[in-house]
C-alpha positions as CSV (number, residue, x, y, z in Angstrom):
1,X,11.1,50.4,-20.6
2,X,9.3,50.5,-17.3
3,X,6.7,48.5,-18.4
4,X,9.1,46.0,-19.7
5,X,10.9,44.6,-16.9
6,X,8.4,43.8,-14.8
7,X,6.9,41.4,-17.9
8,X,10.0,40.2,-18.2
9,X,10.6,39.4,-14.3
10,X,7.1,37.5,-14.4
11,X,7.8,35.6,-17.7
12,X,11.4,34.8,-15.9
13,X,9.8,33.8,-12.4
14,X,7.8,31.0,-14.5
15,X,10.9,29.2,-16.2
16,X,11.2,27.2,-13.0
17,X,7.9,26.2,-12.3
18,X,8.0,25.0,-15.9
19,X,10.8,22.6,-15.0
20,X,10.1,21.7,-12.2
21,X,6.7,20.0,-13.7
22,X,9.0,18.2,-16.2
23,X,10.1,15.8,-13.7
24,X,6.1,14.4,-13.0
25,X,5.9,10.7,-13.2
26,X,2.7,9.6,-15.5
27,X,-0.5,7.2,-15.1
28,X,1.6,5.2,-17.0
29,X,4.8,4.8,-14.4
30,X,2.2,4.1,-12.0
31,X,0.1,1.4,-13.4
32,X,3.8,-0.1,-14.4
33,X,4.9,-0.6,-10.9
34,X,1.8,-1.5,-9.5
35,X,0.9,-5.2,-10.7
36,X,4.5,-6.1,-9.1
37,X,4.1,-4.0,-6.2
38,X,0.4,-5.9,-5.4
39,X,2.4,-9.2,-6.1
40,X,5.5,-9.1,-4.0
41,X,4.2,-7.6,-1.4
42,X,0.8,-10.8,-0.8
43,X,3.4,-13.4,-1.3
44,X,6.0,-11.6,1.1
45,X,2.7,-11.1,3.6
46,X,1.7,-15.0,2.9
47,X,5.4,-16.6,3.2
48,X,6.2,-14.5,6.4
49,X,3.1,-14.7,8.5
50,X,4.5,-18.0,10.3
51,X,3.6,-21.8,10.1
52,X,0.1,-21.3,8.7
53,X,-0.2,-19.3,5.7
54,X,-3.3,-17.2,5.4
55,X,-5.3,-19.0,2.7
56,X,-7.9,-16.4,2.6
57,X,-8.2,-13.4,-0.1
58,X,-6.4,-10.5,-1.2
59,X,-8.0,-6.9,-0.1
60,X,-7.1,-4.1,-1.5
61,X,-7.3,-0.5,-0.3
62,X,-7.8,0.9,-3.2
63,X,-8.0,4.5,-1.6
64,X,-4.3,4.6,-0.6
65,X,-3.7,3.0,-4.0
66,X,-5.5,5.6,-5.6
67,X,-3.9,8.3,-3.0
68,X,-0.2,7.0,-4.0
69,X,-0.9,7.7,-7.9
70,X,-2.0,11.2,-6.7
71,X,1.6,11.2,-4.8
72,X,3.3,10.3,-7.9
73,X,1.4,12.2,-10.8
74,X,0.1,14.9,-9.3
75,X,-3.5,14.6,-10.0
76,X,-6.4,11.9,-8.8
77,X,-6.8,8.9,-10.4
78,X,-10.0,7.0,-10.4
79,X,-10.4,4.7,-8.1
80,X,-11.8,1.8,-10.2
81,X,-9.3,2.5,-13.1
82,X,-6.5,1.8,-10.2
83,X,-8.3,-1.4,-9.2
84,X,-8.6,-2.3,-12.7
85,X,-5.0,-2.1,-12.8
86,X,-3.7,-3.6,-9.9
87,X,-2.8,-7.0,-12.0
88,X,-4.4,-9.7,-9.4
89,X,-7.6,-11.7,-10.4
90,X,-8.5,-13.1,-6.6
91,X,-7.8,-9.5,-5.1
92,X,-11.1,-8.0,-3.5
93,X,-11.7,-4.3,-3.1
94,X,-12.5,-2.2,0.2
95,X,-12.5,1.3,0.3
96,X,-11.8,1.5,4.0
97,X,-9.3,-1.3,5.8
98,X,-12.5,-1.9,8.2
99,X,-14.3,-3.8,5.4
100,X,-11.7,-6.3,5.7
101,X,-10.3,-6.2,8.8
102,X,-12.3,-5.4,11.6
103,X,-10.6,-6.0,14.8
104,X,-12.4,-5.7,18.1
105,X,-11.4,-6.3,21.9
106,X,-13.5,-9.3,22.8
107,X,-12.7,-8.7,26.7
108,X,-15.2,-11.2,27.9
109,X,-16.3,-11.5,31.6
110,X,-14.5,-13.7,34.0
111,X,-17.7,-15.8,34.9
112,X,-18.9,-16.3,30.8
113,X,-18.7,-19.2,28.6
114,X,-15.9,-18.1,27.0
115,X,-13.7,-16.9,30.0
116,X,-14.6,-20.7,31.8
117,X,-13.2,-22.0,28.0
118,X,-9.9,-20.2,28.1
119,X,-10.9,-17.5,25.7
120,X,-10.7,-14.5,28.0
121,X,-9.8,-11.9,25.6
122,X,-8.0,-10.3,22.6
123,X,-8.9,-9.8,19.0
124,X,-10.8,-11.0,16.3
125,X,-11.3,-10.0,12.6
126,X,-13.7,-10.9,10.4
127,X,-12.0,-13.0,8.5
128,X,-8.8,-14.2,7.4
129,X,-6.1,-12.9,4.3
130,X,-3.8,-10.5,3.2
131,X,-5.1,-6.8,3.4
132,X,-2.7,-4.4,1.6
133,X,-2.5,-0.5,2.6
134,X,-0.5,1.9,0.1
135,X,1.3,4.4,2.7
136,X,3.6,6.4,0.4
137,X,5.2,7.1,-3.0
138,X,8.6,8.4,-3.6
139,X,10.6,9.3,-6.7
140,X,13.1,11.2,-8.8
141,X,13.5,11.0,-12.6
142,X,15.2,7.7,-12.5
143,X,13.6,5.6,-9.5
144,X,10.2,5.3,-7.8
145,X,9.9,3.9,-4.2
146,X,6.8,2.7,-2.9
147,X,6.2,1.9,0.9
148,X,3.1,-0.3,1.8
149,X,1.9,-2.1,4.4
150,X,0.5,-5.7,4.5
151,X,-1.8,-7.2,7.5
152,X,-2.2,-10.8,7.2
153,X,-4.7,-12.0,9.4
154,X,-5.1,-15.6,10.7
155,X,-8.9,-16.7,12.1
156,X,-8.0,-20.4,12.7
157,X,-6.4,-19.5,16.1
158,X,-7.2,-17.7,19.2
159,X,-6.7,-14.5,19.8
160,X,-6.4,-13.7,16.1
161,X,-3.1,-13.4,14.6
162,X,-2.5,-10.3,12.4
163,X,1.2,-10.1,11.3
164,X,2.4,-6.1,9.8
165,X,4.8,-6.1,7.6
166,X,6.2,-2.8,6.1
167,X,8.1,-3.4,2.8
168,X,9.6,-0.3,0.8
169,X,9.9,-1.5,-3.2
170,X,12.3,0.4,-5.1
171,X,11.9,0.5,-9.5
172,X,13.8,1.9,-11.9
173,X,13.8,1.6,-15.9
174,X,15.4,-0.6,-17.9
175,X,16.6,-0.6,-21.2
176,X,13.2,-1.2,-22.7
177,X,11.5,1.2,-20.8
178,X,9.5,-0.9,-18.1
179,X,9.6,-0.4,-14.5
180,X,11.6,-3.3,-13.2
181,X,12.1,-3.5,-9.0
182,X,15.3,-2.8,-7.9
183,X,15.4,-3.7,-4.6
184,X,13.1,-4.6,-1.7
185,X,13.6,-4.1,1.7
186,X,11.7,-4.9,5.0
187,X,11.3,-2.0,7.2
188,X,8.9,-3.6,9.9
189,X,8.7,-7.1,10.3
190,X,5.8,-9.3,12.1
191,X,7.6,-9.8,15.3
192,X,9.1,-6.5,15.6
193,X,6.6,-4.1,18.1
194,X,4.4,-1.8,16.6
């Protein structure tokens, strides 16, 4: 009988792990609120950024993209499979935001060309868009949140606009079974400081 209970305390212990794993979201919940996700959040980036709308491309990050899946499955997903998935012909990959957006302090001399032209400063980026960062991934059984951020950057002027926004995406099932957003809601807008 000695022998007995502590098998029986061990098989015990694992009954909650087990359910606890019961509540993992699959590749499948992911990839189904992604194509929206990608969507909503470069037309909220394009409609909000001011008078003129960045007419550049789409980046992707695809390494937080790939990082959120991990926050919501449990396990990695492949990086191209994500991209693959992400629903948006005219989107362009980058595996670090500094392929798309490199912004750099152009302090210029007072004497220089560019000081004596009224360009004395501030940024620049190489060019202009909508570059979209995944930051997190939250859920329960019946809703999955997703927080990214969006950098819309605007070459045509100087210094360089770049407008963050932070948008939190909320999805839940319908009746059907497909991941329909809920609600949206903007938790940092372009004007607001960072």
């Amino acid at each position: 009988m000695t022998r007995v209970r502590p098998i029986l305390f061990a098989l015990l212990s694992l009954v909650p792990l087990a359910a606890c794993d019961g509540g993992r979201h699959t590749d499948a919940d992911f990839y189904g609120v992604l194509p929206d996700a990608v969507r909503f959040a470069d037309q909220d980036a394009r409609d909000n950024v001011g008078e003129k709308k960045p007419q550049g491309p789409l980046w992707i990050d695809v390494k937080s993209f790939a990082g959120g899946g991990w926050q919501l499955t449990g396990h990695t997903l492949n990086r191209d499979s994500v991209f693959a998935r992400v629903g948006s012909t005219n989107a362009q990959r980058v595996e670090t935001p500094q392929e798309a957006v490199v912004i750099q302090d152009t302090g210029t001399v007072a004497a220089s060309p560019e000081a004596v032209a009224g360009f004395s400063g501030g940024r620049w980026v190489k060019a202009y868009g909508v570059l979209l960062h995944l930051n997190t991934v939250k859920a329960d059984s019946k809703e999955i949140a997703i927080t990214l951020t969006s950098y819309a950057t605007d070459r045509r002027v100087w210094p360089t606009d770049i407008c963050r926004r932070v948008l939190r995406l909320s999805y839940q099932k319908d009746d059907a079974g497909s991941w329909r957003r809920t609600h949206d809601e903007v938790r940092k807008k372009c004007e607001d400081p960072d």
